[in-house]
N, C-alpha and C positions, 0 to 999 in steps of 0.2 A: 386303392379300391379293394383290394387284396383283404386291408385292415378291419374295412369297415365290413364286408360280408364274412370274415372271421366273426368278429363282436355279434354281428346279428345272430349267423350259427349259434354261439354260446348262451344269447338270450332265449333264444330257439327251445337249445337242448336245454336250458332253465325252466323253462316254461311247461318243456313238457316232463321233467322230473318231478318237478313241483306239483304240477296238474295231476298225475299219478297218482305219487303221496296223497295227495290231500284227497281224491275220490276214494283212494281206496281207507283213508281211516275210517269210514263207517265200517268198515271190514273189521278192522281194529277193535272201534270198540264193541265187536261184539266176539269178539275172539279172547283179549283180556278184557272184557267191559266195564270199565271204569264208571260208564251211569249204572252199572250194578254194584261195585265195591265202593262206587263214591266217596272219599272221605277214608277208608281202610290202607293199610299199610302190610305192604308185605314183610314178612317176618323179620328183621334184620333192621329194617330202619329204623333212625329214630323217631320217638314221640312226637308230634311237632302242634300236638292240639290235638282237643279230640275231635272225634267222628262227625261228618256233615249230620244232621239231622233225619232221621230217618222218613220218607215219602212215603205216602201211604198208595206208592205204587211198587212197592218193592223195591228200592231204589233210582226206578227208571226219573229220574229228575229230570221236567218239561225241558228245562234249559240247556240240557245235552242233546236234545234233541233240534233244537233251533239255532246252535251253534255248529250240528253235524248240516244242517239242509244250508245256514251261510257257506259254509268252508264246501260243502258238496259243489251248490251253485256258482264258486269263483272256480275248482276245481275243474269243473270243464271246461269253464270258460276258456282258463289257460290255455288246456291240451288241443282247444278249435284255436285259439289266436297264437299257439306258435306256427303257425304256414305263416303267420306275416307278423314279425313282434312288434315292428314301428308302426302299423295301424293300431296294433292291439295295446300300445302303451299304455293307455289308460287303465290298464289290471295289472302292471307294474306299478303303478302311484297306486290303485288301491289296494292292493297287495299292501307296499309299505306304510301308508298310513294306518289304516286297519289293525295290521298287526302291530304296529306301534302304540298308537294309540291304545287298544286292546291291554297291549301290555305295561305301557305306564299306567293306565287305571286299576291293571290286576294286583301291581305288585304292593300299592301301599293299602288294599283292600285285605291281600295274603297276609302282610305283618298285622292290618288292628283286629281281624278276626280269628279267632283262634283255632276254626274248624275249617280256616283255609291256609293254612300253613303248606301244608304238601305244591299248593300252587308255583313257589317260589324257587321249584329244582323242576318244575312239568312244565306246564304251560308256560308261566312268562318264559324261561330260554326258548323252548320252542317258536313262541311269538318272536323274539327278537331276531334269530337266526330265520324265520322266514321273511321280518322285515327287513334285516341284512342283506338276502339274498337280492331279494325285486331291485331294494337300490344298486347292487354292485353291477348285476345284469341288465338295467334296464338298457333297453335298448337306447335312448336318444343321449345316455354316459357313454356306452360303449362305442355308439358309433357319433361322433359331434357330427352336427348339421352341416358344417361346413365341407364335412366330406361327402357324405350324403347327398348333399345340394353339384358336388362335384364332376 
């Protein structure tokens, strides 16, 4: 039993490092804000396409803004359902689907477009490592039902 309320703990502290992170990158991007440099590269990289299109809001492109209020709204979620991760499982599967899926669709959208190249070192790893995490952590892996049910 020992086991399984370890596993939980670990999904626990998952839940709420994840949940952290992810609230706080609205924080982010307005600290290095990427819906402002969108598409730019910091000195040193290489080329990898040019520049996203310029918005004629200054950069601030709508769909940074609608991908920060998703990732905001699982965000909490998390850091309220780790008091109990095996109720809360259901934001471990959409954790890992999400960012999965997220990031199979970004990466062959980053190689045919040429002004989303930079995607390819940002986002999609980031995607992948948060879909890696839910699955390694999910609660009902870590802890099998058989123990549970025990």
């Amino acid at each position: 039993m020992s086991d399984a309320n370890n596993g939980l703990r670990h999904s626990a502290l998952m839940m709420r490092i994840a949940g952290w992170a992810i609230v706080l990158f609205p924080v982010l991007v307005f600290v290095y804000p990427p819906g402002i440099l969108w598409g730019s590269l910091p000195a040193g990289f290489p080329l990898c396409g040019p520049d996203h299109p310029p918005s004629p809001y200054d950069g601030l492109h709508p769909y940074v803004f609608m991908i920060v209020a998703l990732y905001l709204a699982w965000g909490i979620l998390m850091i309220r359902g780790a008091t109990d991760p095996r109720a809360n499982a259901a934001l471990f599967d959409y954790g890992f689907l999400a960012n999965l899926f997220h990031a199979v669709l970004m990466a062959p959208m980053a190689l045919l477009y040429p002004n989303e190249h930079a995607h390819l070192w940002t986002d999609v790893p980031a995607l992948l490592i948060l879909a890696a995490a839910c699955w390694y952590w999910h609660p009902n892996r870590v802890v099998p039902r058989t123990l549970s049910a025990a």
